[in-house]
FIFILO-958399 format. One line per 8 residues: number of its first residue (from 1); their letters; for each residue x, y, z of N, C-alpha, C. Coordinates in nm, 2 decimals. Layout:
FIFILO-958399
NUM = a = X:Y:Z:X:Y:Z:X:Y:Z ~ ...
This chain:
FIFILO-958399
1 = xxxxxxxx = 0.08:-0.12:0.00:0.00:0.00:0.00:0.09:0.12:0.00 ~ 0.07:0.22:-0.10:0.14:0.32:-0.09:0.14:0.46:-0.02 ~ 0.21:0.45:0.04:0.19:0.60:0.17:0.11:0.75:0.07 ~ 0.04:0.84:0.14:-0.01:0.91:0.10:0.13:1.00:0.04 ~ 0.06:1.07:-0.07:0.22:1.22:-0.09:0.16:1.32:-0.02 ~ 0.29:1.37:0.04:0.29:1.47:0.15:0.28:1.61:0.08 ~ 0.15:1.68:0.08:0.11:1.77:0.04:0.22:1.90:0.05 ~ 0.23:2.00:-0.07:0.34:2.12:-0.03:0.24:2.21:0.02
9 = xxxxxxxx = 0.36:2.24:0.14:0.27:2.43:0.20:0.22:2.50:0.12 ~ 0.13:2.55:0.14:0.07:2.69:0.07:0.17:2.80:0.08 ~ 0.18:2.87:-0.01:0.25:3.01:-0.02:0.15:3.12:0.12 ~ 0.23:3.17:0.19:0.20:3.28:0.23:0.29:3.44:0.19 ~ 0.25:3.53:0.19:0.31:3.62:0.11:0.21:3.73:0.22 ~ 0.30:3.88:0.20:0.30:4.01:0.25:0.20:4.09:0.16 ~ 0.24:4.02:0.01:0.14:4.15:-0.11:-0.03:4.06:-0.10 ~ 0.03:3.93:-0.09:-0.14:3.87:-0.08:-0.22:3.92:0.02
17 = xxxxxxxx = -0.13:3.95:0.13:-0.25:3.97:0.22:-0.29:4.10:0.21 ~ -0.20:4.18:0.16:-0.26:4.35:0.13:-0.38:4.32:0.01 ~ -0.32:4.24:-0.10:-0.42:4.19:-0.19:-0.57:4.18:-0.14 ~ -0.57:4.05:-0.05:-0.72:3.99:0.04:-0.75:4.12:0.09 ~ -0.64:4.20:0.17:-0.76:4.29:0.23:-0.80:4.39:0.18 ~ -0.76:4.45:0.02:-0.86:4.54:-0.05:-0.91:4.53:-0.15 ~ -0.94:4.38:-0.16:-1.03:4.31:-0.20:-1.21:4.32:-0.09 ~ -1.16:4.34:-0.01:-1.29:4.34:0.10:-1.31:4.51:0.15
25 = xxxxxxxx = -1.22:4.61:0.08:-1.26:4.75:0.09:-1.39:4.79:0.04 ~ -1.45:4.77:-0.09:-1.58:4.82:-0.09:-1.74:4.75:0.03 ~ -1.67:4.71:0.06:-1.79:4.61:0.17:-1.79:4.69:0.32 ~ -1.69:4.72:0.32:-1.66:4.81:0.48:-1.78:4.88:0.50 ~ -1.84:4.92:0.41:-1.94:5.05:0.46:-2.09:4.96:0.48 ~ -2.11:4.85:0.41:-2.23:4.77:0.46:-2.22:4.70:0.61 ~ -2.08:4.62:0.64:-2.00:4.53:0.70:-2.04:4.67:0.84 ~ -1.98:4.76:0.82:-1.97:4.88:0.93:-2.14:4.95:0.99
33 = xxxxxxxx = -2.24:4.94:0.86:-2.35:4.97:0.88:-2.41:4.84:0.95 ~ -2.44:4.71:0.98:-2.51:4.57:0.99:-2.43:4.56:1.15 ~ -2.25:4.59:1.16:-2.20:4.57:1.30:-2.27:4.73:1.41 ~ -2.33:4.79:1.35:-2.37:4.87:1.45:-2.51:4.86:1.48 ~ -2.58:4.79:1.41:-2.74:4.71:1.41:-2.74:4.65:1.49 ~ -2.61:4.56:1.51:-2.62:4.40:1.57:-2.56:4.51:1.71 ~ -2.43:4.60:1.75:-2.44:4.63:1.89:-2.55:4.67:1.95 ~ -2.61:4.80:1.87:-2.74:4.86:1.90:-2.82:4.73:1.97
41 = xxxxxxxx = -2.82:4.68:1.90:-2.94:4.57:1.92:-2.91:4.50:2.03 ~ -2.81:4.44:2.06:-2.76:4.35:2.20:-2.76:4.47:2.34 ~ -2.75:4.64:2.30:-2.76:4.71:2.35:-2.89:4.71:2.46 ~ -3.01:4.66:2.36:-3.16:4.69:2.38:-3.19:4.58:2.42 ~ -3.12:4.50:2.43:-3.13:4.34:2.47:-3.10:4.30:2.68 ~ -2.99:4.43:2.70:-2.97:4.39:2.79:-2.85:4.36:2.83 ~ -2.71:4.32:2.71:-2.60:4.29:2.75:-2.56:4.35:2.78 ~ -2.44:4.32:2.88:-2.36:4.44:2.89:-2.25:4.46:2.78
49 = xxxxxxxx = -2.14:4.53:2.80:-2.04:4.57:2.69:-1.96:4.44:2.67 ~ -1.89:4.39:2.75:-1.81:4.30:2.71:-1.88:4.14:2.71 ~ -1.99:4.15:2.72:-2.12:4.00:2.62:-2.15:4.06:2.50 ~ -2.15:4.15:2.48:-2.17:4.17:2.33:-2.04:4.15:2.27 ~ -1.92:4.20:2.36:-1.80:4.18:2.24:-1.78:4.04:2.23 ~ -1.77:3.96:2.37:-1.73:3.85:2.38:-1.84:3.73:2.25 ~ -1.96:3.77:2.25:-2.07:3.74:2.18:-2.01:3.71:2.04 ~ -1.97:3.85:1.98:-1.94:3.83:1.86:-1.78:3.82:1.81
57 = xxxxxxxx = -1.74:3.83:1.92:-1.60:3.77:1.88:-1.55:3.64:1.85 ~ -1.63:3.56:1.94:-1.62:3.44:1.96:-1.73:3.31:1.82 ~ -1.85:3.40:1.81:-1.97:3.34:1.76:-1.92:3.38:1.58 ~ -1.92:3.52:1.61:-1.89:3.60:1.49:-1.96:3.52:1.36 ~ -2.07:3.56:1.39:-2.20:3.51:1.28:-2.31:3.66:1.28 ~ -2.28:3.78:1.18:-2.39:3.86:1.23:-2.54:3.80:1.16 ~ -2.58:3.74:1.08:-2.72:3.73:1.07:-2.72:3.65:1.20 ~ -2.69:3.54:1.24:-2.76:3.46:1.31:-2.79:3.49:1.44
65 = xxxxxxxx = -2.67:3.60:1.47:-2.68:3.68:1.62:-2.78:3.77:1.59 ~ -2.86:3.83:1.50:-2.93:3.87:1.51:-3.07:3.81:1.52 ~ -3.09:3.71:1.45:-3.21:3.61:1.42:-3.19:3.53:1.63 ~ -3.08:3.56:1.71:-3.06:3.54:1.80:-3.15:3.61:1.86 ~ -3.11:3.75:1.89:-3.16:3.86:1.95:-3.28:3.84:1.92 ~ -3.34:3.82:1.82:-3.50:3.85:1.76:-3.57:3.75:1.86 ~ -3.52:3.65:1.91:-3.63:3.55:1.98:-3.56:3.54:2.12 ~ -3.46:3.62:2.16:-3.41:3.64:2.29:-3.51:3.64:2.40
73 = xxxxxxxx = -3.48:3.54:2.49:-3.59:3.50:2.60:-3.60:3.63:2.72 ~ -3.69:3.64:2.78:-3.67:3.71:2.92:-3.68:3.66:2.99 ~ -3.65:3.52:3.04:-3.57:3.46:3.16:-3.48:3.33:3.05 ~ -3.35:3.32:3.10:-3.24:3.25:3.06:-3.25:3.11:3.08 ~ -3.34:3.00:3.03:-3.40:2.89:3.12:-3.27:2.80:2.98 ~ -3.26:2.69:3.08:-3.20:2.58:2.96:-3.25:2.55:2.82 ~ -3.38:2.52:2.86:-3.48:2.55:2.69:-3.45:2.63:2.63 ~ -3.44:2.75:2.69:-3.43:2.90:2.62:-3.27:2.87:2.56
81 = xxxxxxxx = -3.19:2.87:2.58:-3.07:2.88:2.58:-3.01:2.77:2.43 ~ -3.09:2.57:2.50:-3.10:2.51:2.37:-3.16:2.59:2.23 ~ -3.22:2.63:2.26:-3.33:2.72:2.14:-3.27:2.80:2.09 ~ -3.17:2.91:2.12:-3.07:3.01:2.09:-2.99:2.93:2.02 ~ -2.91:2.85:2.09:-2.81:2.74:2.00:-2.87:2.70:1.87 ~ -2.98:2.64:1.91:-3.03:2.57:1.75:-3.06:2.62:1.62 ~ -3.11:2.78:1.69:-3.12:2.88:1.59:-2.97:2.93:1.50 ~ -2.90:2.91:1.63:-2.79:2.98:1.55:-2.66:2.90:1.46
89 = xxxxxxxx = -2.65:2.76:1.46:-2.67:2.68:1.43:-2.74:2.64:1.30 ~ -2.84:2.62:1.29:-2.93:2.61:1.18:-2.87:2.69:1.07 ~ -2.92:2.87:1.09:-2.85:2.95:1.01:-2.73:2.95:1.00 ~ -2.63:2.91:1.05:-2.51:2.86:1.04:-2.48:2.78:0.95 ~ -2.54:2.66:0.90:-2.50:2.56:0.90:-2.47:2.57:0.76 ~ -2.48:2.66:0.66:-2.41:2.68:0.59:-2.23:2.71:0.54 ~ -2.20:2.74:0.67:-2.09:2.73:0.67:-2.00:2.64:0.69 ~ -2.06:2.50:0.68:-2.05:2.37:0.68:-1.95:2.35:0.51
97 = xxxxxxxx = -2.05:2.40:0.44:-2.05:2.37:0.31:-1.90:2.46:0.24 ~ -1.94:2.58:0.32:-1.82:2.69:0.25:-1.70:2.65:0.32 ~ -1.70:2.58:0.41:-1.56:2.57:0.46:-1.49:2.41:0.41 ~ -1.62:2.36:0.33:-1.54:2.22:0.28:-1.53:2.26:0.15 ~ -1.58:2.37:0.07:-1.51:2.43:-0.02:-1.36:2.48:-0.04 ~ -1.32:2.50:0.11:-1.17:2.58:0.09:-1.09:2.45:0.13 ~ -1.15:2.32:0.17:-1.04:2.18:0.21:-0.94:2.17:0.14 ~ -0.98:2.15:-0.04:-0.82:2.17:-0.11:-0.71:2.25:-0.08
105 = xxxxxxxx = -0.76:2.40:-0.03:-0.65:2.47:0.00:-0.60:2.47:0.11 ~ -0.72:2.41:0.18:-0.60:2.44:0.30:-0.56:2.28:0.37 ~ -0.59:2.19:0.29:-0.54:2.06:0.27:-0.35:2.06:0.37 ~ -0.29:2.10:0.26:-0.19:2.08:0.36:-0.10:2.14:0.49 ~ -0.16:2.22:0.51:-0.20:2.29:0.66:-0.25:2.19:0.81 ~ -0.14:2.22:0.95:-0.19:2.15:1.05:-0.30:2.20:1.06 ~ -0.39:2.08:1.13:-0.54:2.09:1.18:-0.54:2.23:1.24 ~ -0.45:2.25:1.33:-0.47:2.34:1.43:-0.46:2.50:1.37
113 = xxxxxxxx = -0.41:2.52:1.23:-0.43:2.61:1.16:-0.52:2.66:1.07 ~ -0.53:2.53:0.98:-0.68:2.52:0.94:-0.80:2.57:1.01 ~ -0.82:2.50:1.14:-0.97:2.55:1.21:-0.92:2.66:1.26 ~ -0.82:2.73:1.28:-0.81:2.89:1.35:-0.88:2.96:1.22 ~ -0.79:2.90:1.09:-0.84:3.01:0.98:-0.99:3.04:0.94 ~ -1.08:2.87:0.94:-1.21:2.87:0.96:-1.29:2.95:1.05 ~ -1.21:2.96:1.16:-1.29:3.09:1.25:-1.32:3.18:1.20 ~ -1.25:3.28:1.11:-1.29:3.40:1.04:-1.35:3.38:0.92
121 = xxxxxxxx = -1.42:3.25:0.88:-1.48:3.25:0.78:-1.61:3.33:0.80 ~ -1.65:3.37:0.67:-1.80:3.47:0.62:-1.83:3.44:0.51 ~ -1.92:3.49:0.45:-1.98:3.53:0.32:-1.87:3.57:0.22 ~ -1.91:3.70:0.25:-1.74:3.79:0.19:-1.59:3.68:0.15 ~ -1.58:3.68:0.30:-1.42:3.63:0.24:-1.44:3.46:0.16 ~ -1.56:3.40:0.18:-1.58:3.28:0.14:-1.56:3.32:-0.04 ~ -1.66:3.44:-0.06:-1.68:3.45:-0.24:-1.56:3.49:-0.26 ~ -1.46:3.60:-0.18:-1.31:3.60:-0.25:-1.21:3.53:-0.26
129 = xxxxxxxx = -1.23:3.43:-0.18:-1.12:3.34:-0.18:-1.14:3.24:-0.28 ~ -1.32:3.22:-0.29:-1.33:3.13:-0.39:-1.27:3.16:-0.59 ~ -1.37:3.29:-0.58:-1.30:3.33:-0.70:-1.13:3.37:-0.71 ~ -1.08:3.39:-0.62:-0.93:3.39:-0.59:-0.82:3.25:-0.66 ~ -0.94:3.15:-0.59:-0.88:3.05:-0.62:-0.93:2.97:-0.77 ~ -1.07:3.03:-0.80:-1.05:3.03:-0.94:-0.99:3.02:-1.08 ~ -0.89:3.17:-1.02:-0.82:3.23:-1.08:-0.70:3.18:-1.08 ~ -0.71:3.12:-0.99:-0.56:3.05:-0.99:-0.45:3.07:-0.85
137 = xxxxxxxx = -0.55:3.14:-0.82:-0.44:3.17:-0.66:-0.41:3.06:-0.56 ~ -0.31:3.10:-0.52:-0.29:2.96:-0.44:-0.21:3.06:-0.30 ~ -0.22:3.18:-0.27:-0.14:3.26:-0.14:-0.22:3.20:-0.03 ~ -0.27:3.17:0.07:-0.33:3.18:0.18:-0.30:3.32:0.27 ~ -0.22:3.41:0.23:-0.22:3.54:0.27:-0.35:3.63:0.25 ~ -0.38:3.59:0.09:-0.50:3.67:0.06:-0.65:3.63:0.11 ~ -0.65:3.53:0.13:-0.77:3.52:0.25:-0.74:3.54:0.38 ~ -0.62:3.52:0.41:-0.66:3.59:0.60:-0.63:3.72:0.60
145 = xxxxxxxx = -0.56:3.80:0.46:-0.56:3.93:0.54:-0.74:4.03:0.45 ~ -0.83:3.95:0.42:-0.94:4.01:0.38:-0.98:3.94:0.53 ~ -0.99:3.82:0.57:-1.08:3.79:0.67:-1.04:3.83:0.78 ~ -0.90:3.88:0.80:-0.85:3.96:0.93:-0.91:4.09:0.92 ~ -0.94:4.15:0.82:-0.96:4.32:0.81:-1.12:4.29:0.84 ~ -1.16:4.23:0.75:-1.36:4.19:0.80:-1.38:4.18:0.97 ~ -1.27:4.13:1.01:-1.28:4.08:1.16:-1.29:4.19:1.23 ~ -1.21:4.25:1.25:-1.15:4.36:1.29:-1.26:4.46:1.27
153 = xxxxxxxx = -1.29:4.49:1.19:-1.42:4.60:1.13:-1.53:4.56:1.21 ~ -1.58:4.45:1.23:-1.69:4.37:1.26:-1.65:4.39:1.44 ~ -1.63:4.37:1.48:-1.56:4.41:1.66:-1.52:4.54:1.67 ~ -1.51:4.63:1.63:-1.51:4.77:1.62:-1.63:4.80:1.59 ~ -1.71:4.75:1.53:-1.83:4.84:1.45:-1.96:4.78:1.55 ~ -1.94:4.64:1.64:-2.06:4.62:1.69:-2.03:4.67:1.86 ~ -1.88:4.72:1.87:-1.89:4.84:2.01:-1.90:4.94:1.96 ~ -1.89:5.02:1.82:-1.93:5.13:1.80:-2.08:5.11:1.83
161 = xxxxxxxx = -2.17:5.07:1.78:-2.27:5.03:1.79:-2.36:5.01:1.98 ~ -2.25:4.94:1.98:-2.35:4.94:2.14:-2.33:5.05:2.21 ~ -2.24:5.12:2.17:-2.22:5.28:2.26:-2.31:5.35:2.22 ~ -2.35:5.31:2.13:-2.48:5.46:2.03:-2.62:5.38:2.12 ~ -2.64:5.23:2.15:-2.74:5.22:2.19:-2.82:5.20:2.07 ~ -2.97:5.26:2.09:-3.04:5.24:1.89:-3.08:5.32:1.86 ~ -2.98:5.42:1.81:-2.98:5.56:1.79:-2.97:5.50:1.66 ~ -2.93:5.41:1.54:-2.89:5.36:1.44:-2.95:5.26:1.43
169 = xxxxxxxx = -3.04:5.15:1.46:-3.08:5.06:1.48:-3.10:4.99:1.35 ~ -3.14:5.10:1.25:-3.19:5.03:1.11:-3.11:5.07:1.00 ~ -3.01:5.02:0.92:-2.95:5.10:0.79:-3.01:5.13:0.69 ~ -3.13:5.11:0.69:-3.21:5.09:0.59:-3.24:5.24:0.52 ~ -3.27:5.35:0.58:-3.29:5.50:0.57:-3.15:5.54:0.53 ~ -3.08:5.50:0.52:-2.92:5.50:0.49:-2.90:5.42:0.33 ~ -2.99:5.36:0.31:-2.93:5.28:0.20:-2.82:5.16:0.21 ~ -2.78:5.18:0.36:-2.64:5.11:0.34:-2.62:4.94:0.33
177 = xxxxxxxx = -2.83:4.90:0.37:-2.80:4.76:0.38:-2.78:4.70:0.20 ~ -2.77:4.78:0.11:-2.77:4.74:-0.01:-2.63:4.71:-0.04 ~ -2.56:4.76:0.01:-2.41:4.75:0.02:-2.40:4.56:-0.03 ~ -2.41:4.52:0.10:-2.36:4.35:0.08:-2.39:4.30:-0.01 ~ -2.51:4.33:-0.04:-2.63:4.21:-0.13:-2.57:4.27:-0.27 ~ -2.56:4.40:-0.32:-2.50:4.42:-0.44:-2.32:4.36:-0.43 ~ -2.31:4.38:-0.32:-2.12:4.32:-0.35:-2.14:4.17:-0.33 ~ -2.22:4.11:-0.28:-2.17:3.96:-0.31:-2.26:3.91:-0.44
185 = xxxxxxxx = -2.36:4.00:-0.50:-2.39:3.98:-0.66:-2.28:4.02:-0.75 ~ -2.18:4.10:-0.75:-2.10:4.12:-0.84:-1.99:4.02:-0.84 ~ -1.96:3.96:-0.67:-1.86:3.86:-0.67:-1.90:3.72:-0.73 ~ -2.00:3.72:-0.76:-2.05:3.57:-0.82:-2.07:3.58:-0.95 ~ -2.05:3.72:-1.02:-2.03:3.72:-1.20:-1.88:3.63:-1.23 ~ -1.80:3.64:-1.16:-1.72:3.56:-1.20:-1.73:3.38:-1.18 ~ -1.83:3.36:-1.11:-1.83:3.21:-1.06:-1.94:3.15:-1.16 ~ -1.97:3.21:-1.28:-2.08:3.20:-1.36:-1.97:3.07:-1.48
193 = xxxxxxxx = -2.12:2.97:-1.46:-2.06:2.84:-1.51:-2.16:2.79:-1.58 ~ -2.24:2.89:-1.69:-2.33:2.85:-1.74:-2.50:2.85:-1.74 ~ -2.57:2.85:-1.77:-2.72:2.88:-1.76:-2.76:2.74:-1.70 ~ -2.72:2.63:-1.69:-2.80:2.51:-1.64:-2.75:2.54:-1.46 ~ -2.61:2.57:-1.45:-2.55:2.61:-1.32:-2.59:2.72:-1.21 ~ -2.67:2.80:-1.31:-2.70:2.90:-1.25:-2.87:2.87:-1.20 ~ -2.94:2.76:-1.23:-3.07:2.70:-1.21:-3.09:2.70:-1.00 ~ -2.97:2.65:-1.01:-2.92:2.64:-0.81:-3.00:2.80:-0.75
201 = xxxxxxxx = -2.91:2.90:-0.81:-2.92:3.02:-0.73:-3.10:3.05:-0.78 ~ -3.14:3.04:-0.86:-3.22:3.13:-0.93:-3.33:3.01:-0.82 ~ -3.39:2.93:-0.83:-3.44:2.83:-0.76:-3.46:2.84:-0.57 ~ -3.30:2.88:-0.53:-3.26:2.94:-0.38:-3.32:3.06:-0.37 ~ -3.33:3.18:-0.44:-3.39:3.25:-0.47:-3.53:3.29:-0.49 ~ -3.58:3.26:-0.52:-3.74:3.24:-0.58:-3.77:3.17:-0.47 ~ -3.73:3.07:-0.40:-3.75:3.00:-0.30:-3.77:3.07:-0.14 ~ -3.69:3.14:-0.13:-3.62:3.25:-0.01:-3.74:3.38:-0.04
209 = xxxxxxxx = -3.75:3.39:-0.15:-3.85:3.53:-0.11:-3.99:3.49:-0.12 ~ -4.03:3.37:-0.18:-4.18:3.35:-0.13:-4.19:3.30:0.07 ~ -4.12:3.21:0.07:-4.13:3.22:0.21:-4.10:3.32:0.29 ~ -3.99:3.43:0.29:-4.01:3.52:0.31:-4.12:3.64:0.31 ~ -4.17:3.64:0.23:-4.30:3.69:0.22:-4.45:3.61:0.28 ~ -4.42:3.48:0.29:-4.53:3.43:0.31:-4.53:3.44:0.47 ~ -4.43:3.38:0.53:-4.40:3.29:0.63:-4.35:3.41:0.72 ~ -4.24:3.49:0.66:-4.14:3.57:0.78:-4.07:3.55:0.84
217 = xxxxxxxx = -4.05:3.57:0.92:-3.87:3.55:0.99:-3.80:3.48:0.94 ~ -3.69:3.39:1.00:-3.55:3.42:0.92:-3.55:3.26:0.86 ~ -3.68:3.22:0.82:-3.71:3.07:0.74:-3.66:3.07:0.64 ~ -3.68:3.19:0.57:-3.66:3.19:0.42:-3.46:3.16:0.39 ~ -3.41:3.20:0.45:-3.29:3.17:0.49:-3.26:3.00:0.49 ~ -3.27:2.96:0.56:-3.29:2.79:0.57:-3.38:2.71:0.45 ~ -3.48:2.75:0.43:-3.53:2.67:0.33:-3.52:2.70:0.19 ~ -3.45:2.85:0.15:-3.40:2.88:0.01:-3.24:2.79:-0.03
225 = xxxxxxxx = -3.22:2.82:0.11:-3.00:2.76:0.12:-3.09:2.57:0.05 ~ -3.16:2.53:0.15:-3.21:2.37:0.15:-3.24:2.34:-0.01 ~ -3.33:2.43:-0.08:-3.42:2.39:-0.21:-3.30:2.39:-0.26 ~ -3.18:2.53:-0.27:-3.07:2.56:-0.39:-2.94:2.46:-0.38 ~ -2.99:2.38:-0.26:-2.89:2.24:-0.22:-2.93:2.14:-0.36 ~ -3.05:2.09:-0.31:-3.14:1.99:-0.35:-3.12:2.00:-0.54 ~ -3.15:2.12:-0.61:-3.18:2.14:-0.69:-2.97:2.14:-0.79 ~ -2.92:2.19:-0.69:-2.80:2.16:-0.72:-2.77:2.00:-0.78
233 = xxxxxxx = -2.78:1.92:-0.63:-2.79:1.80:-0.67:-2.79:1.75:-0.77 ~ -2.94:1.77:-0.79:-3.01:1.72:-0.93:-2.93:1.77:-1.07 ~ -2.90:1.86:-1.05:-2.81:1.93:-1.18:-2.66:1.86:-1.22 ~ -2.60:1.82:-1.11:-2.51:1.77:-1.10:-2.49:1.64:-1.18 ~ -2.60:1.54:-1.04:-2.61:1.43:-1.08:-2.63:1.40:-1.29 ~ -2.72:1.48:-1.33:-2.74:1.48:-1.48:-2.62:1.57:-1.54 ~ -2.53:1.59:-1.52:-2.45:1.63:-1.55:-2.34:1.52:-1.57
């Protein structure tokens, strides 16, 4: 039986990581509007200052911390508490998927660095690293120094935020929640693999905003990710 080949290190480099992190400059101002929502809001909630940092430092999920807050109990009972977990969790659990997307790269990397790096995974840095790697990159500079700068922004902006209280509570009169949703549409023109490929999103989509509309709260999230799973599948498989 022949021993596995021992995978070569990833390149780390000084210009990738300047690279990763202005790559994630137009996003600052959504990223900065959404972290002051989420302090505001744990503000109104009751935490004090360092549960909200500790909160999202540690969790560093803002939809789900919010979809958190939204069903926040007023007594902290074990129920209450499982219930918080499974929510956040749930919405989470997409990041199952995006972090077994970056396995090849970070394949030959100790465990113990790998899942540090997975800590700072998001949205953002998930679509730049992917199209990164697209392209052919192979730095692991340029994803930790976008998902170091995201970090960073995101813990600054949700104690900016709890200091203001909910003087800011909504970006929406701002415009600013358009921010994300237009930057991670522009980062997926490049991941465009055809009109039968693109059946996934358009399907997760159409799926997410009827239940959204029908249903409300943060379902539509869970069962658009579920249908644009499913429907993937099926594309594949006939592929």
């Amino acid at each position: 039986m022949n021993p596995r080949p021992k995978l070569s290190s990833p390149a780390w480099s000084r210009q990738g990581f300047i690279a990763g992190a202005s790559t994630m400059l137009p996003l600052l101002p959504g990223m900065i509007a959404f972290g002051i929502a989420v302090g505001s809001t744990a503000a109104a909630k009751g935490l004090t200052f360092i549960e909200n940092i500790l909160m999202n430092a540690m969790v560093y999920a803002g939809l789900s911390l919010m979809v958190a807050m939204e069903i926040w109990p007023q007594q902290m009972t074990l129920g209450a508490v499982a219930g918080l977990a499974l929510s956040v969790a749930i919405v989470n659990a997409r990041l199952l998927l995006m972090g077994a997307g970056f396995r090849p790269w970070f394949a030959p990397l100790p465990a113990w660095q790998s899942y540090a790096l997975l800590h700072f995974l998001t949205d953002p840095s998930w679509l730049t690293g992917m199209r990164y790697r697209k392209e052919g990159g192979t730095d692991l500079g340029f994803y930790l120094g976008g998902a170091l700068l995201i970090y960073s922004v995101w813990v600054v902006s949700v104690s900016v935020g709890y200091s203001m209280g909910a003087l800011i509570p909504d970006p929406k009169p701002f415009a600013l929640d358009l921010v994300m949703p237009v930057y991670f549409a522009a980062m997926l023109v490049p991941l465009w693999r055809g009109t039968t490929r693109a059946i996934p999103w358009v399907v997760a989509g159409v799926v997410a905003l009827v239940i959204h509309q029908s249903i409300g709260g943060w379902w539509h999230v869970i069962v658009g990710s579920l249908a644009g799973i499913v429907v993937a599948g099926f594309v594949d498989e006939r592929d």
